[in-house]
N, C-alpha and C positions, 0 to 999 in steps of 0.2 A: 782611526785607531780602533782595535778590535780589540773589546776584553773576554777575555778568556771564562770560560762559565765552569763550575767546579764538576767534576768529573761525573761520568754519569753511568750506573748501573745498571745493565736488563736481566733478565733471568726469563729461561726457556727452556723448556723439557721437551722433548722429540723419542720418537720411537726407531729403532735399529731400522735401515734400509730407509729413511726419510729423505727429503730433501730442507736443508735449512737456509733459510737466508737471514743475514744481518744486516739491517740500514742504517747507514753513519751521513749525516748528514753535518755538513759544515759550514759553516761562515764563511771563513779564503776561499777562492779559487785555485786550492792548491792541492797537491799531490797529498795523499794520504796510506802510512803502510798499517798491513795488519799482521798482527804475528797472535803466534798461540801461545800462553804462557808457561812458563814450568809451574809443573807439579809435582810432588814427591816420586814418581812415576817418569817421569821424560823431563825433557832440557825444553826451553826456550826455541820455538821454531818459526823465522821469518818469512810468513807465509806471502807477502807480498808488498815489495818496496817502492812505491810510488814514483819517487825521485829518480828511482834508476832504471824503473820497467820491467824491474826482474821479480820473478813469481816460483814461487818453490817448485819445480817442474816435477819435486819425486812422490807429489801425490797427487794425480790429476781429479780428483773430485775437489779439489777445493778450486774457485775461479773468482778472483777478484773484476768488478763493474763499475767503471768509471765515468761518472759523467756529469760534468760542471762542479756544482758542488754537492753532489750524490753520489756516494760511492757506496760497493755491496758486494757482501763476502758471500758466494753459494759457497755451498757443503754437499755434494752430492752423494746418495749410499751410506749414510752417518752409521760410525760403530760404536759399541760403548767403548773405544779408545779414544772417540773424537770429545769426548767430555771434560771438560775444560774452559777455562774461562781466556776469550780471545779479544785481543783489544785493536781500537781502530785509532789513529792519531794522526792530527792534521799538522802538513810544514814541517815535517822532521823533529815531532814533537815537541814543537813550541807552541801549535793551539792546543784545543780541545782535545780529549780522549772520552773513548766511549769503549768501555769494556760489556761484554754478554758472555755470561756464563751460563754453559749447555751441558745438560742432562741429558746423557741419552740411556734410554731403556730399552728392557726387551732383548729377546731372542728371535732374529730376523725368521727363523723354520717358524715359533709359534704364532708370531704374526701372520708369515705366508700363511700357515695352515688356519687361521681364525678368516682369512677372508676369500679362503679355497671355501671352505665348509659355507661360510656366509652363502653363496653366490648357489651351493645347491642346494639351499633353501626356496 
């Protein structure tokens, strides 16, 4: 029997053009989806259904990793659109959830330009 542990929070700040990744590690050996959550700003979006194999195909920077019981959400290119809190849930949401909420900052040109300039230093 597997008891369920009460929900679990990260928080993570990234800068525009990043790459992020989230680790949901689980008890089952089971399928786990992850979606992005609404915010006042956008709907609820099912970034990837474990159960079913299906993966939001209409934003390829996001790419769900599966394996045993380790799974991992990349983010690739993060915008400050992608700021949101995303949650992972195991078994069709009957075990564990693990939500991370992302911050993304920045303006991907000042960043390019701070490590253009770096480099001809």
């Amino acid at each position: 029997m597997c008891l369920a542990v009460p929900d679990a929070y990260y928080y993570r700040t990234a800068m525009v053009g990043q790459t992020v990744k989230f680790p949901c590690y689980t008890e089952l050996d089971k399928d786990v989806d992850w979606a992005r959550l609404a915010t006042e700003k956008s709907r609820k979006v099912d970034i990837y259904l474990g159960n079913l194999g299906l993966q939001d195909a209409l934003d390829l920077r996001f790419i769900a990793l599966n394996k045993s019981q380790s799974h991992t959400l990349v983010i690739y290119n993060v915008t400050v659109n992608d700021s949101a809190t995303y949650r992972c849930v195991e078994d069709g949401g009957l075990g564990n959830r693990h939500f991370y909420v992302l911050t993304v900052e920045g303006d991907y040109f000042y960043v390019y330009m701070y490590f253009y300039m770096y480099t001809l230093l």
